[in-house]
N, C-alpha and C positions, 0 to 999 in steps of 0.2 A: 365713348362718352360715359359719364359716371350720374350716380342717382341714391338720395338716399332710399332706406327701406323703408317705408310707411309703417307703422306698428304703435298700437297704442299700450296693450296689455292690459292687467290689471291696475285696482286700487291699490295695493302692496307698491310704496316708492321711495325710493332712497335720491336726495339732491343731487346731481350730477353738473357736469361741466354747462350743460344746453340746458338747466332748469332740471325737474322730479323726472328722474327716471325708472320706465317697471322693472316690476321684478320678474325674472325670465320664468315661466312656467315651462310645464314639459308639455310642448308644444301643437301646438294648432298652423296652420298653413297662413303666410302673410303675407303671400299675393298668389295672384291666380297664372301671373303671368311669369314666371319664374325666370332667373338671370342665366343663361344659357353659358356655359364652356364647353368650348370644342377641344379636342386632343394637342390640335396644331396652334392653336389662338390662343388667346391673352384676357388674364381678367386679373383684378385686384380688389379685395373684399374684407372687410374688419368691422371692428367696432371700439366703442369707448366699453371697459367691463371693470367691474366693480364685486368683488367676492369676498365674502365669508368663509375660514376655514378653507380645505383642500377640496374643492369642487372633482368632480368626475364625469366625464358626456360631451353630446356634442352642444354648443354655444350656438352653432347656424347651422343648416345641413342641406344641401340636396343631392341628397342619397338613397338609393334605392335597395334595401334588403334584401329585397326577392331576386336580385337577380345578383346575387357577389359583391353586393354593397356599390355598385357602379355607382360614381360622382364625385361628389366633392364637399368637405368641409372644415371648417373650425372647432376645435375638440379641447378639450381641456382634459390632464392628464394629471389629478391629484393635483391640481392646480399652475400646472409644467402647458403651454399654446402646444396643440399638436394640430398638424393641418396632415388630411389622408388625402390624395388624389387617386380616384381607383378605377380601373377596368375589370378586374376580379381581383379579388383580396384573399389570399395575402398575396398569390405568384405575377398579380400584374399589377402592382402597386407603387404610388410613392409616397414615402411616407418620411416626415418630420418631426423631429421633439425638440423643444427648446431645451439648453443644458439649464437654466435656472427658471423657479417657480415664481411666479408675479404674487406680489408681495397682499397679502390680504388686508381687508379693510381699507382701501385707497382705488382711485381710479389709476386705471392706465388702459391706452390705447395699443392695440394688436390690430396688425393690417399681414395680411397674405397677398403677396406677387406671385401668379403663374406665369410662364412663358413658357406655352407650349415648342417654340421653335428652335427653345434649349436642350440639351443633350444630358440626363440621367439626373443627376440632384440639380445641377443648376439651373433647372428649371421652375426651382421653386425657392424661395425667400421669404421670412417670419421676421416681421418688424417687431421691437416693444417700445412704447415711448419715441415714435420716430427712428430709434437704432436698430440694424440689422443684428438683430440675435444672433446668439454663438448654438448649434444645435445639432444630434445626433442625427444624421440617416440612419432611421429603422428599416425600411425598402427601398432598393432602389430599382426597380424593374417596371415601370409604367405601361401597361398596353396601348392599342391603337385607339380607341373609343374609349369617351369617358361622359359621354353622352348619356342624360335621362327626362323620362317625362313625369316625375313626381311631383310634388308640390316644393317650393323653399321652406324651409322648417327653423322656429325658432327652439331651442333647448331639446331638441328630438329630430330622431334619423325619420324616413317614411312611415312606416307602420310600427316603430315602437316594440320590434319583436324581443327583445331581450333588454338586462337590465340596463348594458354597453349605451343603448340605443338610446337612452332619456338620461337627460342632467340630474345628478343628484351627491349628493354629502356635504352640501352647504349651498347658502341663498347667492344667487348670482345676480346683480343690475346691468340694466342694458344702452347704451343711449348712442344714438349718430353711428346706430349701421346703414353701410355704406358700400354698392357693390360700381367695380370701373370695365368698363368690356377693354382694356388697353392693361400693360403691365407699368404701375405707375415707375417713374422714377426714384431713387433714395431720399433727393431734395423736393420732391411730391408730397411724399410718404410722413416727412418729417416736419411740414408747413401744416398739413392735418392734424398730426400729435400735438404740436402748438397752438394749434387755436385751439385745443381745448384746455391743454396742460397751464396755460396762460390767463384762463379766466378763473378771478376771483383767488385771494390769496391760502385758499384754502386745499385748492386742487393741486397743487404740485409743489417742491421744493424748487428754490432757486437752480439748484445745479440740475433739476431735470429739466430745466425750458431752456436752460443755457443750453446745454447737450443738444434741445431739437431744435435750440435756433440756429447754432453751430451746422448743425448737421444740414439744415433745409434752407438759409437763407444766408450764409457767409460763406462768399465764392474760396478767399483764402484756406479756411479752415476746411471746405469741400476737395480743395486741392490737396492739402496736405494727407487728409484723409486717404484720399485715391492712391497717394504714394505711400501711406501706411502699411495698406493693403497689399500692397507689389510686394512690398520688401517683407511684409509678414509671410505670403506666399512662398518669396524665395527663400526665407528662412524654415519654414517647414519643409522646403524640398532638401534643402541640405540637412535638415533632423533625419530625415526619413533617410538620406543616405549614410547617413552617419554609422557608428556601432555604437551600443551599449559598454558602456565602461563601468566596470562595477569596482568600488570604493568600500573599505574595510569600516566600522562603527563599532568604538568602545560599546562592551555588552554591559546592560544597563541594574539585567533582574540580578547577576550571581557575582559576586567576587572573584575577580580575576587568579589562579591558582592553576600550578600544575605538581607534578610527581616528577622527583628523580626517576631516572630509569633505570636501573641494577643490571651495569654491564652495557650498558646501550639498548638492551632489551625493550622495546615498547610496549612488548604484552607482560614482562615483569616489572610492575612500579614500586616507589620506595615511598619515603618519606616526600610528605605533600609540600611545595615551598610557598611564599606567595610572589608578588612582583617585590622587587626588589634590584640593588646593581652589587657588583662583588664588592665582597669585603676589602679587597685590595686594593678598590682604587676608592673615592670619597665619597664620603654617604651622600644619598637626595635628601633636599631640606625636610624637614619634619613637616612643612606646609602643602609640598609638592605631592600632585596626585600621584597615584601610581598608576599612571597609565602610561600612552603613547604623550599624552602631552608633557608631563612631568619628564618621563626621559630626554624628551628635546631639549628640555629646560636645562636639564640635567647637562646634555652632551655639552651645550652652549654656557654653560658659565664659564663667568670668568674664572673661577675657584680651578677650572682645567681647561687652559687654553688649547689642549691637544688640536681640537677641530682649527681653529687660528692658525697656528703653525701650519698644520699641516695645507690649508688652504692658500698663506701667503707663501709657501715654499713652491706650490704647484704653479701658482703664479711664476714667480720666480724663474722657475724652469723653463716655461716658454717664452719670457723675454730674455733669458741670460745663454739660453742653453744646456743648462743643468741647473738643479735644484743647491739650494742650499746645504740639504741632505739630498745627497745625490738620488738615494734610493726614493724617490719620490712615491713610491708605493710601499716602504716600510716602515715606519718611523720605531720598531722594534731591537729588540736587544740582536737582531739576525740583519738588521740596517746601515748605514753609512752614517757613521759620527756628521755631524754638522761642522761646514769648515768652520763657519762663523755663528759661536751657541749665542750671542751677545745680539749683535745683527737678527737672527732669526727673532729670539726674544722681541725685540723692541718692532720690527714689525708686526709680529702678533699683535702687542697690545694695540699701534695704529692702527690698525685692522678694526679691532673690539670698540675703540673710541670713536671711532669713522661712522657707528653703530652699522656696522659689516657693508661699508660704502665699497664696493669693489673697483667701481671708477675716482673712487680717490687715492685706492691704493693703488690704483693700476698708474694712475698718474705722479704718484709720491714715487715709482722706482723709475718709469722713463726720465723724471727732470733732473734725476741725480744723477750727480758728476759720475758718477761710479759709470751708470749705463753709459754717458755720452764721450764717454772715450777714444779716442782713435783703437780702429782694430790694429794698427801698423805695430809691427812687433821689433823693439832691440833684439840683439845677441846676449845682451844680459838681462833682460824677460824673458827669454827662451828659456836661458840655463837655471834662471831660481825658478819661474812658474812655465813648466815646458803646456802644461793642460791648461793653463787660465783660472786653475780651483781659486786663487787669490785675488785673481780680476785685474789685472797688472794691465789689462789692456781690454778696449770694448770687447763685450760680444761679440760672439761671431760662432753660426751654426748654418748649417744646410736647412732650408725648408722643408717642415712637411711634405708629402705628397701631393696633397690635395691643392697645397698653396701653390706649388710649382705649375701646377694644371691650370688654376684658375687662374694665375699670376699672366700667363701665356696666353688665355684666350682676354682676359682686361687687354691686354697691351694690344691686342690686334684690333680687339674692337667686335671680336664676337660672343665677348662673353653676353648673356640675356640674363639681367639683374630683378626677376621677375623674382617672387618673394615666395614661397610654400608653393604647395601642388603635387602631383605624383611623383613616384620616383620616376628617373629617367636611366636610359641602356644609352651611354653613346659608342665610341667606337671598340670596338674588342676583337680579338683572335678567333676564327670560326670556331665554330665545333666546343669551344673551350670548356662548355658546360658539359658534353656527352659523358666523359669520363668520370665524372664524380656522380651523375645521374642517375635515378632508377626509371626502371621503362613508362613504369604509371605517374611519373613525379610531373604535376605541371610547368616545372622549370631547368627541362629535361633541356629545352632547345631555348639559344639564344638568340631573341629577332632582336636584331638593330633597328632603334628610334630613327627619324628621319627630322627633318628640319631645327625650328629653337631647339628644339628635346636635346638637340646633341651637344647645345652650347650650355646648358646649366651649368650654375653651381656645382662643384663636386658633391657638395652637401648633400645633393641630390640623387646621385647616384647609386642606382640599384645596386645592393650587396648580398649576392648570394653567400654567406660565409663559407662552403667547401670550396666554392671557386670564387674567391675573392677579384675583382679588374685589376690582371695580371701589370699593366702598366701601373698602378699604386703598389701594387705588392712588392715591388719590385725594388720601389724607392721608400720601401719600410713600412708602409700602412699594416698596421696590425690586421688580421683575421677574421679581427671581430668574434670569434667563438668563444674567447675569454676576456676579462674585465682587464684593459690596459688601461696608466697611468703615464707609461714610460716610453717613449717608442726608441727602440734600437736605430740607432742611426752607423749606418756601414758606407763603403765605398767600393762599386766593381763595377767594371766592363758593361754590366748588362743597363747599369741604371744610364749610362752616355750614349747607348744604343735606343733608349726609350727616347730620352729628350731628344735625339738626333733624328730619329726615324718613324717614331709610330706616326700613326695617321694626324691624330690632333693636334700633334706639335708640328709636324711639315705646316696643315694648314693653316696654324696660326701663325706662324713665319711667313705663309704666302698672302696672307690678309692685312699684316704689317708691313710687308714689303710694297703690297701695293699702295695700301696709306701713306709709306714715307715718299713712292715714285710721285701721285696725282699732289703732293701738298708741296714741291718746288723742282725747279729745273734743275737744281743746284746740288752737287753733290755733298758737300759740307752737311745744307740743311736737311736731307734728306737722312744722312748717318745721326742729326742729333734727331729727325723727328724718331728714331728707330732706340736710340740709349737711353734720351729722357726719362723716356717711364718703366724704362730697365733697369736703369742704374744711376738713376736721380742726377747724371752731369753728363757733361758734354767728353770727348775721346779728347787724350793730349795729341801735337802734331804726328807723333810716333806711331801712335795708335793709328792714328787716321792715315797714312803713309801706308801700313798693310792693310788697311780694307779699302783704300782706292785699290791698291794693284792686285789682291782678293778681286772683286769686283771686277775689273776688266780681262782679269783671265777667266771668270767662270761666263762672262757674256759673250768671249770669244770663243769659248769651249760650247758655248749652245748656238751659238750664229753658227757654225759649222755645223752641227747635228742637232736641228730641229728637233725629231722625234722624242731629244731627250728632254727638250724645254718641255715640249707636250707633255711626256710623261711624269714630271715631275708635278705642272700646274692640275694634270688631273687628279691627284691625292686630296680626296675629302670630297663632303657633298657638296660644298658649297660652290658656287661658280665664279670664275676665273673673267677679271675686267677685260672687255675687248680690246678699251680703248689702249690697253700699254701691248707695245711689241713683246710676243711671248720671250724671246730672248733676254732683254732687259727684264721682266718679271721673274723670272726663273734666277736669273745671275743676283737681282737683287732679295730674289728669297733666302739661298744661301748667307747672303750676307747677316740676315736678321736671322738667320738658325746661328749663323756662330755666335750671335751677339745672347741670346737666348740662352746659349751652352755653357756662358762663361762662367767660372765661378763664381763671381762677383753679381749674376745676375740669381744664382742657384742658394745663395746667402744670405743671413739679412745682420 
C-alpha cells in the first residue's frame, strides 16, 4: 500500500503543484514510525522537488551513518537524482546517478523503484517526470541487509556527521512525498507525475504532460514503448559486439604540407610542398579545397573522365567478357589500346549524365543489339573476328567460380539465400590448411561447417588467402593476396574433375535429381524440370534420345550393384529421399551432373 509523508516545515514557501510548498531544511525526523525496506522486498519513494542552483545531499533518507551508511535514499548530486541503496558503503552497495541534471527553477517529479527480488542494477529504477531516466551505475554489489532503525529524514542522513550528510548549495521545495511498500509500475509512476505536472498552466510544458500521459495512460503508446525498449536492448548488444572502426579527419589547427624526401630517404627531407595534383595532369579549381574532398571532386570531374571510362569498361568486362581496353586494370601507356576509343567515349559521358546511375548503365549495354546477339558463330566470323574483339557475335564467356558454385546449388534447391552473417567453411580437402600453417596460427586446422553453413553464398566463404578453396582456385578465383581487376580465365582437366566430382557438386546434382524424379512420372518432364534453370530451354529430340538411353544404362548399371547407388547418394551431408528407389536416384543423378557439366550450362 502507499501513503503520503505527513510533513509541514517551515514558513519559507515556494507554490507548487498541491498549493505552498516548504522549504526543505537540514533535517528533523518526520515520522516516528518510519517506511521499512527489506533487502528481498519492494518499495517506491519520491517526491515533487523544486531547486535553486546545483543542490548537493540527501532530499529524504533513512540512513544510518554509524553503522556503513546502512539504508536507503534520495540524493541529489549537483543537482544530477542519485538514489544509494546500502549494506556497507561503498563494498556492498547500490548505487545510481541520473546521466542528466533536472533542470532548476521548475518542478519535477522523481520517484525511486526498488525490487529487491531483481538481480544487481535492475533492481533499481529512477523516474523524472514520469520517464525512466537514462543513468550511470556507480555500485553495483548490494548486500544482504539493508535494514535500519533510524528515523526517516528530510534534507539529512541520521546524525548529520559530515557535510555529505545535510543538503546544501542551494534552496530546495518539497511537496507530495510519497512512499509504496510494492515496486510501482512505469504506468504508475507516470499517472503520479501527471497529476501534478498537469495542474495549473504554469507547472509544466505541454510536451512534458504529453510525455506522462503517453507514458502512464495510452495503452498503444505503452506498447510501442515496451518494443522500443527490446530493440534498443538488442541494438546495444550488437554495439557491444561490434569493433571499433576508426575513420581518418581533415586536421583542422595546421595546413596540410609535407617534404620531398632526397633519394627516398624519410630521415633526409627536401623542399616542403603543399596539397596539390601533378603538373601533368589538370589543375583543381581555384575554389576546390585542398583536401580529401577537393581531390574527389577533382578525380570526378567531367574536365577527366578517367574514373568513367575506366568504370564503364569494368562493366563492360563482365557482361561481354572482355573489357573494352582489355587490360582492365591499366588504362596506361603499358595497357591495351581500346578496340573501340569512340564507343568507350560515349559510354563515359552516359555514365556522367546518368549522374553515375550504374543501373542505368548496366541496363543501357544488356538492351543493346550488340549484347543480344546470337552466340552461334559463321565460318566467316571465325576467320575476320577469330576472339570476338569486334563483337561479330553475342557474348560468350565461362563463369566465374563462384557463380558456377552458386549457380549449382540455386538449381538444386540448396542454395540458403539468407543475407550477411559470418563467414562460412563448406566443403574442402582435409588437411589442406596444414601445409601453409604455423603451429601457434589459429587457422592452422580446417573444421568443416555442418548444416545451412555449407549451402551459403560463395560470397560467404571463408578465405584463407595462403590456402585459397582449392575447388575456386581451380576455376581461377584469384588469391586474393593481391588487388585483381582481371581474372584469368584457362581451360584443363582439373577444372571438369571439380564440377564432376567434388563433394558440392555431386550433391547438388543429387538434390536436382531428386526434384526432377518427385515433380513427374514422365521422363520428358522430368529432363526439362533438370535444363530449365540450366539452360533457360527445353533439350531438341536429339538431345533427349541420349539422355534417355544415358539414363537407363546408368539405372541398369546400379540395379545390378547396389553398393554403388549407395555409395554415390552418400556424398554430402545432406540426406538422401527414402521415398525414390536408390537405383533410379543415383541413375538419375548422373544425368543432372552431365546436364551441369555442359558447356552451355558453365557459360553465360
Amino acid at each position: 500500500m502507499g501513503k503520503k509523508i505527513q510533513w509541514v516545515g517551515g514558513s519559507d514557501r515556494r507554490t507548487g503543484p498541491f498549493g505552498p510548498a516548504p522549504l526543505l531544511t537540514n533535517g528533523a525526523a518526520v515520522e516516528k514510525a518510519a517506511p521499512v525496506v527489506a533487502r528481498d522486498g519492494q518499495a517506491s519513494y519520491g517526491a515533487f522537488i523544486f531547486m535553486e542552483d546545483k543542490p548537493s545531499g540527501p532530499v529524504l533518507s533513512r540512513m544510518n551513518v554509524a553503522t556503513n551508511f546502512r539504508g536507503w535514499d534520495l540524493y541529489l548530486s549537483e543537482g544530477r537524482p542519485t538514489v544509494h541503496i546500502v549494506d556497507q558503503f561503498p563494498d556492498k552497495a547500490l548505487k545510481i546517478t541520473a546521466n542528466e541534471r533536472l533542470s532548476t527553477n521548475r518542478w519535477h517529479q522523481v520517484m525511486v523503484v526498488f525490487d529487491g527480488r531483481r538481480q544487481g542494477a535492475d533492481a533499481l529504477a529512477l523516474y523524472v517526470d514520469g520517464l525512466k531516466a537514462n543513468v550511470d551505475v556507480n555500485n553495483n554489489n548490494l548486500g544482504s541487509n539493508i535494514l535500519t532503525d533510524v528515523p526517516l529524514r528530510l534534507g539529512a542522513r541520521s546524525d548529520k556527521s559530515g557535510p555529505a550528510d545535510v543538503l546544501s548549495g542551494g534552496k530546495v521545495f518539497l511537496q507530495d512525498v510519497r512512499f509504496y511498500d510494492k515496486a510501482l509500475a512505469p504506468r504508475d509512476v507516470a499517472r503520479l507525475a501527471l497529476a501534478g505536472l498537469a495542474r495549473g498552466p504554469s507547472m509544466a510544458k505541454a510536451a512534458e504532460i504529453k510525455d506522462a500521459y503517453l507514458a502512464g495512460y495510452d495503452s498503444p503508446s505503452q506498447k510501442l514503448t515496451a518494443e522500443m525498449a527490446k530493440l534498443g536492448a538488442e541494438e546495444e548488444g550488437i554495439r557491444e559486439r561490434g569493433a571499433i572502426t576508426l575513420v581518418m579527419q581533415e586536421k583542422t589547427d595546421t595546413k596540410p604540407s609535407a617534404n620531398v624526401l632526397l633519394r627516398g630517404n624519410y630521415l633526409t627531407k627536401g623542399e616542403e610542398v603543399s596539397a596539390a595534383t601533378p603538373a601533368a595532369l589538370p589543375a583543381m579549381p581555384a575554389d576546390a579545397p585542398r583536401n580529401r574532398l577537393g581531390l574527389a571532386r577533382w578525380i570526378m570531374s567531367r574536365q577527366d573522365p578517367l574514373v568513367a571510362r575506366v568504370t564503364v569498361n569494368r562493366l563492360w568486362s563482365q557482361l561481354f567478357g572482355n573489357g573494352i581496353v582489355e587490360t582492365t586494370e591499366d588504362f596506361g601507356v603499358m595497357g591495351a589500346r581500346p578496340s573501340n576509343q569512340d564507343l568507350l567515349d560515349w559510354l563515359a559521358v552516359e555514365f556522367m549524365d546518368s549522374g553515375w546511375n550504374f543501373r542505368q548503365i548496366v541496363k543501357t549495354m544488356v538492351m543493346s543489339a550488340t549484347y543480344r546477339q546470337s552466340e552461334a558463330v559463321s565460318p566467316q566470323k571465325l576467320e575476320k573476328d577469330p576472339q570476338n574483339k569486334w563483337l561479330s557475335r553475342g557474348p560468350r564467356a565461362r563463369l566465374d567460380a563462384e557463380e558456377i558454385r552458386d549457380q549449382a546449388l540455386a538449381a538444386s534447391g540448396l542454395l540458403v539465400e539468407k543475407v550477411g552473417g559470418a563467414p562460412v567453411k563448406p566443403y574442402q580437402p582435409e588437411n589442406v590448411w596444414d601445409a601453409v600453417a604455423m603451429k601457434e596460427s589459429d587457422t592452422r586446422i580446417y573444421k568443416q561447417d555442418t548444416g545451412s553453413a555449407l549451402y551459403r553464398r560463395s560470397l560467404y566463404t571463408y578465405w584463407k588467402r595462403t590456402a585459397p578453396p582449392p575447388n575456386m582456385e581451380i576455376l581461377n578465383a584469384p588469391s586474393r593476396e593481391t588487388f585483381c581487376t582481371r581474372r584469368e580465365r584457362t581451360d584443363t582437366p582439373l577444372q571438369a574433375l571439380v564440377t564432376l566430382n567434388d563433394t558440392q557438386f555431386v550433391e547438388a546434382a543429387r538434390h536436382l535429381a531428386a526434384r526432377a524424379i518427385l515433380s513427374s512420372t514422365n521422363f520428358d518432364s522430368r529432363l526439362d524440370h533438370i535444363t530449365e534453370p540450366l539452360l533457360a530451354r527445353t533439350l531438341a529430340p536429339e538431345e533427349r534420345a541420349v539422355m534417355r538411353q544415358m539414363e537407363r544404362e546408368f539405372r541398369k548399371s546400379y540395379q545390378a550393384v547396389p553398393a554403388d547407388a549407395q555409395a554415390l547418394l552418400a556424398v554430402g551431408e545432406s540426406k538422401t529421399d527414402q521415398k525414390i528407389p536408390p537405383a533410379d536416384l543415383a541413375a538419375w543423378t548422373l544425368v543432372a551432373s552431365e546436364i551441369l557439366n555442359l558447356d552451355e550450362t558453365l557459360t553465360k
